[in-house]
ZADO-1210 file (C-alpha; in nm, 4 decimals, padded with zeros to 6 digits):
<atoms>
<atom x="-08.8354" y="07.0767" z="06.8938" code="UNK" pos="1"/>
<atom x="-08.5941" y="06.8074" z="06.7612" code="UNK" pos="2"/>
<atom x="-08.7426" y="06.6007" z="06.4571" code="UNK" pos="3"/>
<atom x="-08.8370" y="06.2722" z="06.6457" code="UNK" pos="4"/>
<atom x="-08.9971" y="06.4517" z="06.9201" code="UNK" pos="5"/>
<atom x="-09.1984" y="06.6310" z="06.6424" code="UNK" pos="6"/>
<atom x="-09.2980" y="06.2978" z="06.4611" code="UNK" pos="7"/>
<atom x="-09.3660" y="06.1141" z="06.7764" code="UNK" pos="8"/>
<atom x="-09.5966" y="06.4442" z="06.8741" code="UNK" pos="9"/>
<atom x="-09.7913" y="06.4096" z="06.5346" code="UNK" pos="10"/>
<atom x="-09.8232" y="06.0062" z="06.4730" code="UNK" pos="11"/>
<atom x="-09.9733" y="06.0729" z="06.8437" code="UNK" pos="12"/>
<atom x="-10.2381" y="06.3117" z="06.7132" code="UNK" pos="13"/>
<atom x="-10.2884" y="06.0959" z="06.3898" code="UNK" pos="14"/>
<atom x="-10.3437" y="05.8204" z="06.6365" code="UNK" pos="15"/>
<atom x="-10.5801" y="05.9720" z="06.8987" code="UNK" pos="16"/>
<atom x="-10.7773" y="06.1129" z="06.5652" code="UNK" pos="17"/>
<atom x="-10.8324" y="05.7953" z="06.4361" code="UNK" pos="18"/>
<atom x="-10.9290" y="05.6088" z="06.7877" code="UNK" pos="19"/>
<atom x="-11.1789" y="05.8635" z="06.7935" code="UNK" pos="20"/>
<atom x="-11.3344" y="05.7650" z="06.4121" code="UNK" pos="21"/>
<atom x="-11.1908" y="05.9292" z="06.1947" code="UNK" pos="22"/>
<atom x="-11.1592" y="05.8164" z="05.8613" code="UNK" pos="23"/>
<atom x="-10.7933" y="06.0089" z="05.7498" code="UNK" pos="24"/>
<atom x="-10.6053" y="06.2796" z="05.9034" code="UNK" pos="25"/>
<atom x="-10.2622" y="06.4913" z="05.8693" code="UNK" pos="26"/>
<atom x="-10.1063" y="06.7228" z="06.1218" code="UNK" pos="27"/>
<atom x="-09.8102" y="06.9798" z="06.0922" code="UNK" pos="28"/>
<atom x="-09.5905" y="07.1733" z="06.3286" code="UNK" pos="29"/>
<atom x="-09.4159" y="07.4501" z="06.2418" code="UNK" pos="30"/>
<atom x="-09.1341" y="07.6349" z="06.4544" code="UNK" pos="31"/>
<atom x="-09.0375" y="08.0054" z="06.3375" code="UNK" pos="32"/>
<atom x="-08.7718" y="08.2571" z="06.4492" code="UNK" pos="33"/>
<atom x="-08.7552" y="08.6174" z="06.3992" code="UNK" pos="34"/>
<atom x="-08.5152" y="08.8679" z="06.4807" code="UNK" pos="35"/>
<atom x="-08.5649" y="09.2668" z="06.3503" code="UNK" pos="36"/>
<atom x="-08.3652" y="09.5487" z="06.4027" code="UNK" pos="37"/>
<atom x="-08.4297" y="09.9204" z="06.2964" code="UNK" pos="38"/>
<atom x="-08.2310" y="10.2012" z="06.3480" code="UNK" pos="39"/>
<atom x="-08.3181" y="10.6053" z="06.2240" code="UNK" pos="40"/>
<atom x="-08.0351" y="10.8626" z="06.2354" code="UNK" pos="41"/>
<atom x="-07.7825" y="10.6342" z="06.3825" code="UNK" pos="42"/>
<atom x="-08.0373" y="10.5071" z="06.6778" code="UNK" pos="43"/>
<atom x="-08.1647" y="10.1925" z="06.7772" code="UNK" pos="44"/>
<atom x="-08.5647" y="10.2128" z="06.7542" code="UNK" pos="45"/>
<atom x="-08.6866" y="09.8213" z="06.7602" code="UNK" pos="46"/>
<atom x="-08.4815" y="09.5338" z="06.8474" code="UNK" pos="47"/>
<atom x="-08.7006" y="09.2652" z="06.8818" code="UNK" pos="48"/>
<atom x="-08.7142" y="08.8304" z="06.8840" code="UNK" pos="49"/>
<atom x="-09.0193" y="08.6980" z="06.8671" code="UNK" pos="50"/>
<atom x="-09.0437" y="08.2452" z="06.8528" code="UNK" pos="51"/>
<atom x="-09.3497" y="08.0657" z="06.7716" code="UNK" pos="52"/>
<atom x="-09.4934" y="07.7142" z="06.7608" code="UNK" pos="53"/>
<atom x="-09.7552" y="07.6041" z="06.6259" code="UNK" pos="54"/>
<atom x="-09.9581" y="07.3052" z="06.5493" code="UNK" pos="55"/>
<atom x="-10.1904" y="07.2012" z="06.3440" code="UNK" pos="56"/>
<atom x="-10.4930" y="06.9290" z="06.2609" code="UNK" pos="57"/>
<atom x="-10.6748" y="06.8063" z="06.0016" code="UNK" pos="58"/>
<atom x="-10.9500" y="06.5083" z="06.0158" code="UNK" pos="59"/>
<atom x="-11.1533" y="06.3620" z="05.7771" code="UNK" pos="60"/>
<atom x="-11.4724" y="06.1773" z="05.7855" code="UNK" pos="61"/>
<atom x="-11.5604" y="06.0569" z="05.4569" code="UNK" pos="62"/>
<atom x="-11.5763" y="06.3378" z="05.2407" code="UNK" pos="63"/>
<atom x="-11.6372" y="06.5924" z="05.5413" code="UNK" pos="64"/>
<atom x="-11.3471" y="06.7893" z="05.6977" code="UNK" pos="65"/>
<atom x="-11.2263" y="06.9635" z="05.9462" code="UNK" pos="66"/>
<atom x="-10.9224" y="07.1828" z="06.0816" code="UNK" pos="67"/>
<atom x="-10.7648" y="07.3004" z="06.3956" code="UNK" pos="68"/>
<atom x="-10.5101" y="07.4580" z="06.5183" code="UNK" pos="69"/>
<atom x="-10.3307" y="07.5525" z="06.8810" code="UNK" pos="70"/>
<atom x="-09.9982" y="07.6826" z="06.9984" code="UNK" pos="71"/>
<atom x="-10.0526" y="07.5756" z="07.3632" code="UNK" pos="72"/>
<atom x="-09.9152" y="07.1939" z="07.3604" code="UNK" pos="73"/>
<atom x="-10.0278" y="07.0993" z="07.6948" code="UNK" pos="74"/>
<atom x="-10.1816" y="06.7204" z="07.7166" code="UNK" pos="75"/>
<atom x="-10.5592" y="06.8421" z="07.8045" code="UNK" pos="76"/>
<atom x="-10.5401" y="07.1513" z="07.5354" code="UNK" pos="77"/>
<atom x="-10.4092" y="06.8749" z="07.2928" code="UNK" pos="78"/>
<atom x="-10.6920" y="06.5946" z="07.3937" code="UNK" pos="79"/>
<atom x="-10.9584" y="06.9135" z="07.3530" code="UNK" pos="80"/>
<atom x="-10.7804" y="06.9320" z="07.0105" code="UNK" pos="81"/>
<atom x="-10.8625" y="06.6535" z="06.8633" code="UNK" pos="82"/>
<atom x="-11.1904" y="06.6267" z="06.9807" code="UNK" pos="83"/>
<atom x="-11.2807" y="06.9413" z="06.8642" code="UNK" pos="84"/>
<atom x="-11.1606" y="06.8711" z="06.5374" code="UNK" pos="85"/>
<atom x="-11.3752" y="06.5725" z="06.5289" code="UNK" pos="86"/>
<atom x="-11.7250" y="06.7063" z="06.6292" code="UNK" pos="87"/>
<atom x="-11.6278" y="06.9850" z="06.3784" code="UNK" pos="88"/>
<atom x="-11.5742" y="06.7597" z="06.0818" code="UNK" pos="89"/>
<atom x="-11.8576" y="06.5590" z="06.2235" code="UNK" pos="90"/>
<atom x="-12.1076" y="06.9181" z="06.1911" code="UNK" pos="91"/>
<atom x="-11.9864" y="07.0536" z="05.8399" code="UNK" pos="92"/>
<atom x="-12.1374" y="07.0131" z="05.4682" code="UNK" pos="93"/>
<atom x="-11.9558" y="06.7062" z="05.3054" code="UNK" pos="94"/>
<atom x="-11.7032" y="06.8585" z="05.0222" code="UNK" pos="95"/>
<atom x="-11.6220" y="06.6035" z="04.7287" code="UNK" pos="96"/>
<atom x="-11.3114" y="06.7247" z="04.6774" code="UNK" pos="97"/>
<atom x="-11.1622" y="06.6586" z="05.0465" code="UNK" pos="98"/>
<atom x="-10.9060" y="06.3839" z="05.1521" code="UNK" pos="99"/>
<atom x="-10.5554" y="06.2393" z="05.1060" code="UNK" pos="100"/>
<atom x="-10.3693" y="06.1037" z="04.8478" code="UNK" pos="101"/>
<atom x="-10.3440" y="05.7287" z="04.8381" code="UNK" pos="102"/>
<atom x="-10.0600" y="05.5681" z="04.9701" code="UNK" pos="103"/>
<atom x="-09.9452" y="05.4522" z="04.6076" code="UNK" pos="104"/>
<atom x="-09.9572" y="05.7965" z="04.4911" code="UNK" pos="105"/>
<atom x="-09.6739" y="05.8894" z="04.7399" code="UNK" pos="106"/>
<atom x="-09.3624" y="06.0124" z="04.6128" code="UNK" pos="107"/>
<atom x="-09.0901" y="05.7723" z="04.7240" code="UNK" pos="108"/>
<atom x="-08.7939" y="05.9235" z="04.6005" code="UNK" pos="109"/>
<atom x="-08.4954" y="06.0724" z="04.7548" code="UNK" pos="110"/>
<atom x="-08.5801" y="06.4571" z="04.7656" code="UNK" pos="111"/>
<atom x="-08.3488" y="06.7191" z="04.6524" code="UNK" pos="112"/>
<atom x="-08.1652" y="06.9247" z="04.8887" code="UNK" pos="113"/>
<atom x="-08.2947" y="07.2740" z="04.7169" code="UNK" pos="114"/>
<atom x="-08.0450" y="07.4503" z="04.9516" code="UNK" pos="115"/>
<atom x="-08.2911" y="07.7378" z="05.1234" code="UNK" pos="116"/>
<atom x="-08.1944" y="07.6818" z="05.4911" code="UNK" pos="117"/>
<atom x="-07.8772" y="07.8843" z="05.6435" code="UNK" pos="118"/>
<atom x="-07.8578" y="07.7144" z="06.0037" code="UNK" pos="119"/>
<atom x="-07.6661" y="08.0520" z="06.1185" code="UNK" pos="120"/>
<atom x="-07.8503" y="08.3035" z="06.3124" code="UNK" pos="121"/>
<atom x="-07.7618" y="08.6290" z="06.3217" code="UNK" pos="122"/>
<atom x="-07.6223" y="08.7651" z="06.6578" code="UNK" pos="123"/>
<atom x="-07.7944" y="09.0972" z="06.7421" code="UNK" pos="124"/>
<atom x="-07.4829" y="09.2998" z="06.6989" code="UNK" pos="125"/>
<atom x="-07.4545" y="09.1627" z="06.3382" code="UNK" pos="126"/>
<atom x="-07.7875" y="09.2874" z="06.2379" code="UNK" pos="127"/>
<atom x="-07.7401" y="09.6061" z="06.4512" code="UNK" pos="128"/>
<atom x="-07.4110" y="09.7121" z="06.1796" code="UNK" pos="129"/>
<atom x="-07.6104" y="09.6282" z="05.8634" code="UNK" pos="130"/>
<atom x="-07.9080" y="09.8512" z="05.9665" code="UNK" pos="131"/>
<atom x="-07.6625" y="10.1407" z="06.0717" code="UNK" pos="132"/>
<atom x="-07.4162" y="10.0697" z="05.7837" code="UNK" pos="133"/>
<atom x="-07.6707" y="10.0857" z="05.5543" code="UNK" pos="134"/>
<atom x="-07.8229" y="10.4069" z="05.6513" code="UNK" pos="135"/>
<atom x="-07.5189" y="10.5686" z="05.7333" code="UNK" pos="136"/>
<atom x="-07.4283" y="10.4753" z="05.3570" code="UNK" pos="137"/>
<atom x="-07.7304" y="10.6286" z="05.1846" code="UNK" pos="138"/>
<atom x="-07.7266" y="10.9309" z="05.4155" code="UNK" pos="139"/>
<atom x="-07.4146" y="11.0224" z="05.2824" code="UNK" pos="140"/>
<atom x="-07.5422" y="11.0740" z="04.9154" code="UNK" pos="141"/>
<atom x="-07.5192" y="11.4386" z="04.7850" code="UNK" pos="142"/>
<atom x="-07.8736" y="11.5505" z="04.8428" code="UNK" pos="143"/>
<atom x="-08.0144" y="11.2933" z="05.0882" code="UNK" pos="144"/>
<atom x="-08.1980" y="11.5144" z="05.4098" code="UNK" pos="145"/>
<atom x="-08.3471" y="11.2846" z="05.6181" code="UNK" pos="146"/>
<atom x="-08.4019" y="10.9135" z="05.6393" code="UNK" pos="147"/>
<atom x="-08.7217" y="10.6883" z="05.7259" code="UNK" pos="148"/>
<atom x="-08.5111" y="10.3975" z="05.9081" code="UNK" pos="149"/>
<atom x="-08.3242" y="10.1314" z="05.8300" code="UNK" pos="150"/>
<atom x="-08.3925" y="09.7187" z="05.9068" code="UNK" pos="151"/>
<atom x="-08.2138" y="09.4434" z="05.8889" code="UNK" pos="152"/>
<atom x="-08.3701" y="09.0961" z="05.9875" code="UNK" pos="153"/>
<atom x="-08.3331" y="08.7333" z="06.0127" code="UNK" pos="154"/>
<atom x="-08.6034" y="08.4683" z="06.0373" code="UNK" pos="155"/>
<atom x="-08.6264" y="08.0571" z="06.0567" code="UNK" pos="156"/>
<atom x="-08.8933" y="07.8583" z="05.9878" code="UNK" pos="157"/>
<atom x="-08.9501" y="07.4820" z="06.0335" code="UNK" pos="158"/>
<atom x="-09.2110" y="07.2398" z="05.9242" code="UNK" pos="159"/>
<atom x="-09.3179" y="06.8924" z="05.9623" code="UNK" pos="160"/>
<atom x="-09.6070" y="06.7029" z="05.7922" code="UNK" pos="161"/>
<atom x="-09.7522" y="06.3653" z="05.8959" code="UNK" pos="162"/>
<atom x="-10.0063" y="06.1746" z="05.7359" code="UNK" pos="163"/>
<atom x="-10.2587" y="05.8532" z="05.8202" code="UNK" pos="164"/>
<atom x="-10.1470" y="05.7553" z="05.4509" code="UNK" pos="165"/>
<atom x="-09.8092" y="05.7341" z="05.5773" code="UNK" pos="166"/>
<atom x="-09.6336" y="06.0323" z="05.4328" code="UNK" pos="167"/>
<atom x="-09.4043" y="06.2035" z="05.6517" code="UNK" pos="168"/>
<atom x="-09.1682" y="06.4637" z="05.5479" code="UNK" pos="169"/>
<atom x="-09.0632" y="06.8475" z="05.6214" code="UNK" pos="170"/>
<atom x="-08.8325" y="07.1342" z="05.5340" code="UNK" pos="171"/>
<atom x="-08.6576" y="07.4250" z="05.7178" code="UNK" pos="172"/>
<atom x="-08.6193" y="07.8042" z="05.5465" code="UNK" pos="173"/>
<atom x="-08.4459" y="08.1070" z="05.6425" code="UNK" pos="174"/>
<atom x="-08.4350" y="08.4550" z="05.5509" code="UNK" pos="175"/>
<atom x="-08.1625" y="08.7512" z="05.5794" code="UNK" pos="176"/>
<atom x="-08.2653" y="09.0806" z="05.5450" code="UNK" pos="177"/>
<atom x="-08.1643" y="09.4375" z="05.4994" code="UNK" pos="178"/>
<atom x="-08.3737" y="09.7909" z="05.3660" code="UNK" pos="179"/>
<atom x="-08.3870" y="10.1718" z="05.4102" code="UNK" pos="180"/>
<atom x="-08.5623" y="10.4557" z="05.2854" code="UNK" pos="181"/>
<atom x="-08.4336" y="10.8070" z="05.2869" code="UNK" pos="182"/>
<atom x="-08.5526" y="11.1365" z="05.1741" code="UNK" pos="183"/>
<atom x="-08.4062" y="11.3778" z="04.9203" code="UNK" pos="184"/>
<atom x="-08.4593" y="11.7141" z="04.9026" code="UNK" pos="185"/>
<atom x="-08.6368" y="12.0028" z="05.0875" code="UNK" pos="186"/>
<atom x="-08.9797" y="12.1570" z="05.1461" code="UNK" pos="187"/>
<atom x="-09.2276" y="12.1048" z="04.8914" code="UNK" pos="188"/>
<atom x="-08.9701" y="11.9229" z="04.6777" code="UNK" pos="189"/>
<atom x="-08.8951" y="11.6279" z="04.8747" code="UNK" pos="190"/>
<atom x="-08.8619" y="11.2707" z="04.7787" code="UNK" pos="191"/>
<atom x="-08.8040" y="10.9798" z="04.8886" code="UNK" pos="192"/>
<atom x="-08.7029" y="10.6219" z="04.7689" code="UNK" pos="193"/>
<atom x="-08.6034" y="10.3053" z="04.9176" code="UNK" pos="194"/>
<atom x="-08.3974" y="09.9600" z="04.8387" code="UNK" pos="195"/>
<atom x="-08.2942" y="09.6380" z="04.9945" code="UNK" pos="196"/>
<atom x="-08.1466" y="09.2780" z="04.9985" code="UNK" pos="197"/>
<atom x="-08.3376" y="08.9790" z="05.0845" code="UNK" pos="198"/>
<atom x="-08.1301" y="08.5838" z="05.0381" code="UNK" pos="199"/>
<atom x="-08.1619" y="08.2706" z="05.2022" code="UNK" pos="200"/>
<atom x="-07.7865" y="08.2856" z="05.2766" code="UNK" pos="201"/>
<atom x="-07.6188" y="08.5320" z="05.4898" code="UNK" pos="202"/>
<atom x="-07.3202" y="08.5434" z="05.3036" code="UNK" pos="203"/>
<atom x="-07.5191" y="08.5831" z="05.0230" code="UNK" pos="204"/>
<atom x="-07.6549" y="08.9307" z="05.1227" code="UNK" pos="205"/>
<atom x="-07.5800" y="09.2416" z="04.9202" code="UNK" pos="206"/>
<atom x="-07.3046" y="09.4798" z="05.1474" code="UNK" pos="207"/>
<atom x="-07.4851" y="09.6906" z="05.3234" code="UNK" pos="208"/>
<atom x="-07.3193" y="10.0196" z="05.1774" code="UNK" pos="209"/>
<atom x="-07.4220" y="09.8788" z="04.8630" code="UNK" pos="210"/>
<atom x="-07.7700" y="09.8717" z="04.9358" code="UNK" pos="211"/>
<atom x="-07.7695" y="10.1770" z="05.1320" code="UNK" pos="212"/>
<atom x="-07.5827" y="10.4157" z="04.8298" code="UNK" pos="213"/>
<atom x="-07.8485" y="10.3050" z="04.5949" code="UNK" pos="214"/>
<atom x="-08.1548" y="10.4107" z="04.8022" code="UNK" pos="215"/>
<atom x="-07.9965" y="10.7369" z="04.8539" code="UNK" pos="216"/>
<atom x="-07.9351" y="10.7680" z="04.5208" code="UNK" pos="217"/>
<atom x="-08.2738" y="10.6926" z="04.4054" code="UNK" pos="218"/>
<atom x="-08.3602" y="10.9223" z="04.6268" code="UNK" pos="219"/>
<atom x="-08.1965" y="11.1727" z="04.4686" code="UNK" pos="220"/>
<atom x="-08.2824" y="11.1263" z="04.1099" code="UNK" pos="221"/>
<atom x="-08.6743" y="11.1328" z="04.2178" code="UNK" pos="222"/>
<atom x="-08.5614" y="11.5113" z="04.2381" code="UNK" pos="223"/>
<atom x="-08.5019" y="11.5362" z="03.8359" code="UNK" pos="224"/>
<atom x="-08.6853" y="11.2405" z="03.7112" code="UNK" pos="225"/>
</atoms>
């Protein structure tokens, strides 16, 4: 969902909250990506993407509070929403410390770009040669017998926050990913040992072999600690 959609979507809420008394409220969406894949002995066993939206609702009545929450966006599931959230907040104990900040108290700022999105996903054939080049690296350490699996991942994840106090902000995050685990070893005397890369930035991820040569090595030196 584009950002304006997304703010129109939660000053909507906010506003359909507050026609129906509410004293405050805040609402977030957040939008989340995922893509895994795991190979063992140089075969696929999970490629996966999984998406998810959700939303999210907050009301307050004085000092009594209440939240919701819904991944269907329909108009009815959304009206039930809100009203739920209200006859909930309406119902519970009153908590002293509940409510939002006061609109003086906002920050106002320009906020610093802290550089933890990487807008480019993965294509599944990428991920596919970091698992396999990564366990194909630490099964060729001296002494490595078997191997657990290998992953390597990618995931996105967006948020937006509105407020009745009229804050408004958000923030996207990624996160590359690669790990295996192999065994060292026979019989009795087997060990096993893992290691892996996780960064914000693709480019920024360890290389594969890397990772994949150190498992199996720890691996290995389990065998004569």
């Amino acid at each position: 969902m584009e950002n304006d959609a997304a703010r129109s979507l939660l000053d909507d809420l906010l506003a359909r909250a507050k026609a129906l008394g509410a004293d405050a409220a805040d609402a977030m969406i957040v939008n989340s990506t995922a893509l895994s894949h795991a190979d063992r002995l140089g075969k696929t066993e999970l490629l996966e993407r999984s998406e998810s939206r959700d939303l999210g609702l907050r009301v307050f009545f004085g000092k009594r509070q209440a939240v919701v929450s819904s991944n269907d966006w329909k108009a009815a599931t959304l009206d039930d929403l809100v009203e739920r959230a209200v006859a909930m907040a309406k119902a519970v104990p009153q908590d002293p410390y509940c409510g939002l900040a006061d609109p003086d108290q906002l920050f106002r700022g320009a906020v610093l770009d802290l550089d933890i999105f990487d807008p480019g996903e993965p294509a599944a054939k990428t991920l596919i040669e970091r698992a396999r080049t990564t366990e194909a690296a630490a099964r060729d350490v001296s002494g490595v017998t078997n191997s657990e699996g290998a992953e390597a991942s990618w995931s996105g994840t967006s948020v937006m926050i509105a407020a009745s106090n009229g804050f408004s902000g958000g923030y996207a995050i990624s996160r590359h990913g690669i790990g295996v685990s192999v065994i060292a070893g026979e019989g009795s005397g087997m060990e096993s040992d893992y290691e892996f890369s996780s960064v914000v930035h693709g480019d920024d991820l360890d290389d594969p072999a890397s990772v994949g040569r150190a498992a199996g090595m720890r691996a290995v030196k389990r065998l004569n600690p």
